[in-house]
N, C-alpha and C positions, 0 to 999 in steps of 0.2 A: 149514767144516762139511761131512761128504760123509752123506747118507742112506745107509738103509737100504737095501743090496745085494741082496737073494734072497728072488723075493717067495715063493716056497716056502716060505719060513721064517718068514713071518710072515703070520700070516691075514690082517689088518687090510688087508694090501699085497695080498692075493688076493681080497678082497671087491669092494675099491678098483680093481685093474685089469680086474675082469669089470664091475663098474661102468661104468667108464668106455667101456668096448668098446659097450657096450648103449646107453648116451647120443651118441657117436658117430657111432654110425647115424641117431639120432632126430635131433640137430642139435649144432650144436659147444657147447664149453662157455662159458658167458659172458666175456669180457673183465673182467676187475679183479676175478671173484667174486661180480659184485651178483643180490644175491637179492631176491624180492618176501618182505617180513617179515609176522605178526603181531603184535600184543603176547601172544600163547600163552608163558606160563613155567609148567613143570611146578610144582604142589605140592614144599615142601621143610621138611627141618626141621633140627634142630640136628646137628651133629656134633661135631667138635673146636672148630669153630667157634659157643661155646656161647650161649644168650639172656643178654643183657644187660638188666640192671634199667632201665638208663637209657634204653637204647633204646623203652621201651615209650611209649606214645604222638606219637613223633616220626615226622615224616614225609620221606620223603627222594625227592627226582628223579634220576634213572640214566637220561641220553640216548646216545647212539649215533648212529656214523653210518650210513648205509644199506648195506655192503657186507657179506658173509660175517664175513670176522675182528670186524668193528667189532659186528655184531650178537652173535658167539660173545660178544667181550670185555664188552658189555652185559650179556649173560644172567649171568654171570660175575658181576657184579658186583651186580645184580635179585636173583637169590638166596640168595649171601653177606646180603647185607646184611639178608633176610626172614629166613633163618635165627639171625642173632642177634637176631631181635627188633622189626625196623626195619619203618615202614609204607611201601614203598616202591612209587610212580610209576614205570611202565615207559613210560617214553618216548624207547625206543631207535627206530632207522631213520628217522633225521631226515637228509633229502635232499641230504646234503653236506658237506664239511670245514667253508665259511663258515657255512653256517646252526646246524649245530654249535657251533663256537665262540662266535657270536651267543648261541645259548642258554646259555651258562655265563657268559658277560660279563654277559646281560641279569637272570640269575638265574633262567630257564625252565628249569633244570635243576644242580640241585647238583653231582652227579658223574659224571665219563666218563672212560676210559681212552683214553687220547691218545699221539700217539708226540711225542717229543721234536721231532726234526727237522724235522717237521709246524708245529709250534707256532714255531719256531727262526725256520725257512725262509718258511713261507706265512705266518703272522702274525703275524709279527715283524718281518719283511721283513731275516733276515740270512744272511751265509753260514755253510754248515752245516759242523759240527766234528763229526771223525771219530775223536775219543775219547769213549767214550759218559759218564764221569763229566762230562766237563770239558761236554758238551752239554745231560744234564741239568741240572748248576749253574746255568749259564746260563740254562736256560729256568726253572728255580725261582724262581732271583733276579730276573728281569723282570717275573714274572707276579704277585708278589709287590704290585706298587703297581697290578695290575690287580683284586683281591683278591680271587684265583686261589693256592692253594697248592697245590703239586706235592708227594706223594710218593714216594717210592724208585724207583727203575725196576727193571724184570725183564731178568733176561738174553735176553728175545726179542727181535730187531733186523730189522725187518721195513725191511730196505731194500733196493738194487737189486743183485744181483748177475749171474754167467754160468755155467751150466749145463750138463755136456753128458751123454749117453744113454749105457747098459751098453757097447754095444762101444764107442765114443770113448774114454770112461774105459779101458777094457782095453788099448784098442789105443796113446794116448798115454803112457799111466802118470802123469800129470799129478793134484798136487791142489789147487795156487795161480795166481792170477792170473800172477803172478810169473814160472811155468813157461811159461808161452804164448810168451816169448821162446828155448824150448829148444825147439820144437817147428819144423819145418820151412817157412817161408815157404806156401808152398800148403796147408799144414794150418789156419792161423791165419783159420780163416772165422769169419763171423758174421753171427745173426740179432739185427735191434733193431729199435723200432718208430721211426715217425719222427719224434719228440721225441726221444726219447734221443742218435738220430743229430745232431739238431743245438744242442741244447741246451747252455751254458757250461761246465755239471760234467758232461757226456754224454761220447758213445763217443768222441770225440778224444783229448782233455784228457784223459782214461783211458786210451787208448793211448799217448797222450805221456807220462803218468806209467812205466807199466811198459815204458818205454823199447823200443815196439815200434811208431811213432810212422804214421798213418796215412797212404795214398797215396807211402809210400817202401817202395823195392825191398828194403829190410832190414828192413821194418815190417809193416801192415799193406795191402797195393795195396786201392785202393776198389774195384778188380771182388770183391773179397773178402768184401762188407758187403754182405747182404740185408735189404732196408727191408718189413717186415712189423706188422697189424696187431697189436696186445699178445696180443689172445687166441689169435692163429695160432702164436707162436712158441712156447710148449710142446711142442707138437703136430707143428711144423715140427722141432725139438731132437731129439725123440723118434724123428722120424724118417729123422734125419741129413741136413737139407737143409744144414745147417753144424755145424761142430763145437763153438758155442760162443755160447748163445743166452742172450738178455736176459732177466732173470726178476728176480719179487719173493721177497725168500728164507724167504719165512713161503707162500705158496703151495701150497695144497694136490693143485695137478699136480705137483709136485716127489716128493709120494709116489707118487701113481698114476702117473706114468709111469716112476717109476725113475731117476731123472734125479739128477745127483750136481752138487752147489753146487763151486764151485772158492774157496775164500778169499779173500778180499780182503787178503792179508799183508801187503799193504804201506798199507793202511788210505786207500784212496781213497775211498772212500764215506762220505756219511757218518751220522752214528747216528739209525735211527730207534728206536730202544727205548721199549717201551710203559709207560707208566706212569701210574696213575688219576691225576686233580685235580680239585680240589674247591674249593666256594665258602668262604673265609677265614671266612664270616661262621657258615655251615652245620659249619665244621669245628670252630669254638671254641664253639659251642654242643652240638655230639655227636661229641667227640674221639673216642668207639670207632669210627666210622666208619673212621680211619686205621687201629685195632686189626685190625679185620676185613678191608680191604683189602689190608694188609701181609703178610697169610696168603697171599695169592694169588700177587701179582705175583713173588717168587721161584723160584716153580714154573713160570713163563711161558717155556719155553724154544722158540725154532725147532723142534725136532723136534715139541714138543707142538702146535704153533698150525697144524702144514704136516696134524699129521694131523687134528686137530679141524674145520679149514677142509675138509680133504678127506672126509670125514664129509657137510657140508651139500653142496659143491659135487657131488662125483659122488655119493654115496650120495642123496641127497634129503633125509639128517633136517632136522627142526627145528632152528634156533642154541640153545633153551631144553633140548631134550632133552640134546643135542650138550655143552651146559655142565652139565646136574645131572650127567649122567654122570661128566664128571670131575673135578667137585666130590665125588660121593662114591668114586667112583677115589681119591680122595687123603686121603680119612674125613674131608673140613672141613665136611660136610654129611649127612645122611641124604634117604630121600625117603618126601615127606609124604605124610599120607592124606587 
């Protein structure tokens, strides 16, 4: 995936990078996204996403975890579901991936949008697979005797990728991981934080994979590898402390700062793709809930999530504004009175 090039050309990227300049100053931007939430979701009403007869008197829970995307993808889902009709509990910004998961197991909350990987990796306890169908299957089918039903995922894949800034881009010509191996030994730097750096599926084992293999003279030499905090390396990318920094690829400094994703071509990562799930029990008692979900999740693409994120993160909006907006951006909603 390579973002949006010239921020001239595109307002959102010109609001977004005076933003960021102005926050900056005040203090750096959070690590991972995390925002302090309300439960504030704007008034909403119906749109393509029309009321449903059945939905009326049913009451439905929509949790969340506590970070930027997880509270957008809530609000997302808070207002779909009030718009068809549905009485719905906002109990998004729940303090965690476990304690999240807890409330879907324990049935403190009927519906959340979860990445696959997530579910795969952290509570499932397996290794994660980097085709996104063959990841979701897996995690549908598992969760299935937890009586959790997953469905469809969206083409959004919010996992780890490496990044680098306008002139690096210009100046490499590079657009895949792949290419890192055509680029000249002393070009081949990089920012990570230090998990990644030592972690099993981290910076090695990715460099062993695209056969540019670490601490070798033909690879990657480790004076090469700068160990920085998560929230620093955007920032550090940006400003060319290395040519080739650690990011999550749904991240909303990827817009504000201009910063261009390098593909993972050779599929070493692997899939987080976001996809709602729901309680077995809550879903065969009000199947529209999957109607009206199913509207969403297709339209969830990286470019959409990096600028949505960057909206709350630099901009300051609200996650609830931040979602009606592009619910009726996309007319599956109007906005209530």
């Amino acid at each position: 995936m390579r973002t949006l090039r010239n921020p001239t050309r595109h307002p959102t990227r010109r609001r977004l990078l005076a933003a960021l300049a102005a926050a900056a100053v005040a203090a750096p931007l959070a690590a991972c996204g995390l925002q302090p939430s309300s439960g504030y979701a704007p008034p909403v009403g119906p749109g393509s996403i029309q009321r449903i007869d059945a939905a009326a008197g049913s009451t439905v829970t929509v949790g969340s975890k506590n970070f930027t995307e997880q509270l957008v993808l809530g609000k997302l889902a808070v207002l779909a579901l009030r718009a068809a009709g549905f009485t719905v509990v906002d109990a998004t910004n729940i303090p965690g991936s476990n304690p999240a998961r807890g409330a879907m197991v324990n049935g403190d909350t009927d519906v959340q949008l979860e990445y696959t990987g997530t579910a795969w990796v952290s509570y499932m306890g397996e290794t994660g697979i980097p085709d996104q169908q063959e990841q979701w299957q897996a995690v549908h089918d598992a969760d299935l005797a937890n009586g959790l039903t997953w469905l469809p995922p969206g083409p959004m894949n919010n996992t780890y990728g490496f990044a680098m800034n306008p002139e690096t881009t210009e100046r490499l010509g590079i657009e895949s991981l792949s290419q890192i191996a055509d680029v000249p030994v002393e070009e081949r730097t990089f920012c990570v934080e230090s998990e990644f750096r030592s972690r099993d599926d981290g910076l090695e084992p990715m460099l062993e994979h695209y056969g540019i293999p670490l601490d070798d003279p033909d690879g990657v030499p480790a004076d090469n590898i700068r160990i920085m905090d998560t929230g620093a390396i955007y920032q550090a990318t940006a400003d060319g402390a290395c040519n080739f920094g650690e990011i999550f690829t749904t991240d909303g400094r990827i817009l504000a700062l201009d910063l261009t994703v390098l593909a993972d071509d050779e599929k070493y990562f692997p899939s987080y793709n976001v996809a709602p799930y729901v309680r077995t029990e809550t879903l065969e008692a009000n199947p529209a809930i999957a109607d009206v979900l199913n509207r969403i999740s297709p339209l969830l693409t990286d470019e959409t999530m990096i600028e949505l994120n960057a909206r709350v993160d630099v901009e300051g909006e609200e996650p609830g504004d931040v979602a009606l907006d592009w619910l009726v951006s996309q007319g599956l909603v109007t906005r209530g009175g």
